[in-house]
N, C-alpha and C positions, 0 to 999 in steps of 0.2 A: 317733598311731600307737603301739600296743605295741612297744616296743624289743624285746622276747625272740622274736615272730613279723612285724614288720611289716606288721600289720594293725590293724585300730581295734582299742581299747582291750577287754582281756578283764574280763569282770564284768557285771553289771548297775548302769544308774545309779539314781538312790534313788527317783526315781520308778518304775522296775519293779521296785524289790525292793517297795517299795511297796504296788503292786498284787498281787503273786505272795503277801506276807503277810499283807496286809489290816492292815498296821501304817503309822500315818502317818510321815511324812517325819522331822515333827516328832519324832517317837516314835525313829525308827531316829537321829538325831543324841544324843538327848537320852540313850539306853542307849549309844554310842560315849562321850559327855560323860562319862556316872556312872564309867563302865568297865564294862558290862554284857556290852559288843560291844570287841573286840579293835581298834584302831584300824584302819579301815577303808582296805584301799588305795585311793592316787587317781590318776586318770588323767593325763597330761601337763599338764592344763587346770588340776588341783587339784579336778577334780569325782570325787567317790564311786566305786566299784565295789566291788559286790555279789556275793563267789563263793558259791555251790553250800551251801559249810560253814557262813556267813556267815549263808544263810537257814535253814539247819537250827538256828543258834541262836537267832536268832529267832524261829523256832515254838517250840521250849520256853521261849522267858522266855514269850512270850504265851499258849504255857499254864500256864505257874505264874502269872501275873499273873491270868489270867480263873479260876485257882480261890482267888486273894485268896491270894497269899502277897507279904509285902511287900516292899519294892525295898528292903530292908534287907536283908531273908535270901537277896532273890534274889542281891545283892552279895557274899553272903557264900558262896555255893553256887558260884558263878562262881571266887570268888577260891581255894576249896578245889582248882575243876578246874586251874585256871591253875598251882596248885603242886604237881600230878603223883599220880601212880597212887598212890604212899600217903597220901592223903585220903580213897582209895573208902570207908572205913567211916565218918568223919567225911559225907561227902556223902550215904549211904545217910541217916544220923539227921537229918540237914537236910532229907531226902526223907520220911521216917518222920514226923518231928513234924508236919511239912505235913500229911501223911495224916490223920493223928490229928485236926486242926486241922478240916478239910475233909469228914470223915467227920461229926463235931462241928454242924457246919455243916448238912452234906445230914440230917441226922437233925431240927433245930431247923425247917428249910425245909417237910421232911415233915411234920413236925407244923404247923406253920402251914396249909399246903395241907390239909389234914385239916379244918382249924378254918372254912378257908373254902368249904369242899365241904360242912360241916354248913350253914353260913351260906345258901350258896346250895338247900341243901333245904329247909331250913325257907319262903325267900322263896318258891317254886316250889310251895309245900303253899298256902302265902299267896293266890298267883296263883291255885291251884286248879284244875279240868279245863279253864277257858277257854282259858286258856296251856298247852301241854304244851310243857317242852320235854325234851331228852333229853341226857345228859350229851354224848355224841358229836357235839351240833350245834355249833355256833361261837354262844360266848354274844354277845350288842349287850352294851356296855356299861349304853345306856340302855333302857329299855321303859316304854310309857307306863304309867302308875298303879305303877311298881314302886316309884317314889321316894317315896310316903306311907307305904311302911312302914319306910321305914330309920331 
């Protein structure tokens, strides 16, 4: 029972924050562990709850995480916020270098996808009119006779 309403415990347990983030268990402990996530309150039992604020921060580590910024900087981005509103321009440049970093990135990526959109013209010239196929269709990985010319 929450002592403050007398009612079950307020929060989410880890497996619905879990699910609501699409972040493993594993994962919501192990950002609590680093200090990524502010230690989490727990219910009378000693089991987890998950507030509202709790999950808004864990959608931003996971999107700084899925644009590849490292659990270094993420730690260091967190630790700026934790020590108050005059870090906002310290935290903007931690935000900034990422960009840079990720712009860096999606330019290197574009260019690869380029190199294999030539690749896959050339194989499709290969094929010739027997095989048509059309960028808009869903490639197979495999197609019979494709693999003698790779």
């Amino acid at each position: 029972m929450d002592e403050t309403t007398g009612h079950g415990p307020a929060g989410l347990t880890i497996e619905e924050a879990s699910a609501r983030t699409g972040v493993t268990a594993h994962t919501l402990r192990y950002y609590e562990r680093i200090g990524l996530l502010d230690p989490v309150p727990r219910a009378a039992g000693g089991h987890r709850r998950y507030t509202d604020d709790d999950l808004g921060r864990v959608g931003f580590l996971t999107l700084l995480r899925q644009t590849g910024m490292s659990i270094r900087d993420m730690q260091r981005f967190v630790e700026l916020t934790r020590l108050g509103d005059h870090t906002i321009a310290d935290r903007v440049d931690v935000l900034v270098d990422h960009r840079a970093r990720l712009r860096a990135h999606v330019e290197l990526l574009t260019r690869h996808l380029a190199a294999l959109e030539t690749k896959i013209g050339v194989y499709r010239t290969i094929l010739g009119t027997e095989r048509p196929y059309t960028d808009d269709q869903d490639d197979q990985p495999a197609r019979a006779g494709a693999e003698e010319h790779a």
